[in-house]
N, C-alpha and C positions, 0 to 999 in steps of 0.2 A: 754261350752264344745261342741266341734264340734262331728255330728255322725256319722258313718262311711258306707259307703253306699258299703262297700268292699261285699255283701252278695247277692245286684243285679244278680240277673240273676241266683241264683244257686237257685234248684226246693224247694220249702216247706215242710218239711217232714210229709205226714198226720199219723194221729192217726191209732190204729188198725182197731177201725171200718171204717173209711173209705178208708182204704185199702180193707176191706173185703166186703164194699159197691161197691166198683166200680171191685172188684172179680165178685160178683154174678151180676151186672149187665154186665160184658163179657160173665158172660156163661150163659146169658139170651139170646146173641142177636143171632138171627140165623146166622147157616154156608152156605153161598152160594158158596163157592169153591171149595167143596168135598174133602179138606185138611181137618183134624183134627186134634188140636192142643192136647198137653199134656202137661201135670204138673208132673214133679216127686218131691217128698220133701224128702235131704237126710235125712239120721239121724244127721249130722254136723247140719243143716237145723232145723231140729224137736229140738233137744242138745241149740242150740240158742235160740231158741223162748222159750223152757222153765225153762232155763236161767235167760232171759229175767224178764218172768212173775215172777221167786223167787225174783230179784233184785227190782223189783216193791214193793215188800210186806216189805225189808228191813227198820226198822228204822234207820236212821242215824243219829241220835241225841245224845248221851250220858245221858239218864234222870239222870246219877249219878250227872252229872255236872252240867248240867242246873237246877235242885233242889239244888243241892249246892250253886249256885251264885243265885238264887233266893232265898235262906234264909236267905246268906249275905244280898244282899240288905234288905232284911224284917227288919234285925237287925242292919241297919243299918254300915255294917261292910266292904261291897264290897268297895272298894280304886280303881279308876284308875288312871294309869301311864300315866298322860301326855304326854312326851316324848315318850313312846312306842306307844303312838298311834300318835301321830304328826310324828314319823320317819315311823311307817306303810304306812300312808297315802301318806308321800314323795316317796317312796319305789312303791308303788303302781301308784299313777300317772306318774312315772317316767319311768315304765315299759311299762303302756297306752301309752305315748309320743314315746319313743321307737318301738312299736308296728305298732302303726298309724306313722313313719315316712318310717318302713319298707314297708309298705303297697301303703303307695303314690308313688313310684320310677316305 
């Protein structure tokens, strides 16, 4: 499988702390231009980030289901479909292929 280097060049998104590391160390360094910068944070602003931080705490898992097919399996009862998963996988790589052919041009 070839990998796709389409992602070169665009910046790496850091973490909050080091967002907030490289904050405090701007407003460490002295002002030598008698300019004085400002920050304002809207509320749209403030609304995001604590957004953000609910969507963090979400679980996204379904434990009704993941204990359901985990019991199957225990009792030996969970069945998979061949086919449903051999046409996923065509389905899926097929989409990749397509993907990666847009991206080459």
């Amino acid at each position: 499988m070839k990998i796709d280097d389409a992602l070169n060049g665009i910046p790496a998104i850091r973490s909050r702390e080091a967002r907030k590391a490289k904050g405090n160390a701007a407003s460490t360094t002295p002002n030598h231009g008698g300019a004085s910068d400002s920050v304002e944070i809207t509320s749209t602003s403030a609304q995001l980030s604590k957004l953000e931080e609910e969507l963090g705490q979400i679980d996204s898992a379904d434990t009704g289901k993941v204990e359901a097919v985990r019991q199957a399996v225990a009792e030996g009862r969970f069945q998979v479909d061949e086919e449903i998963v051999a046409d996923a996988l065509i389905q899926g790589t097929m989409e990749q292929l397509r993907r990666q052919g847009n991206t080459d041009k």
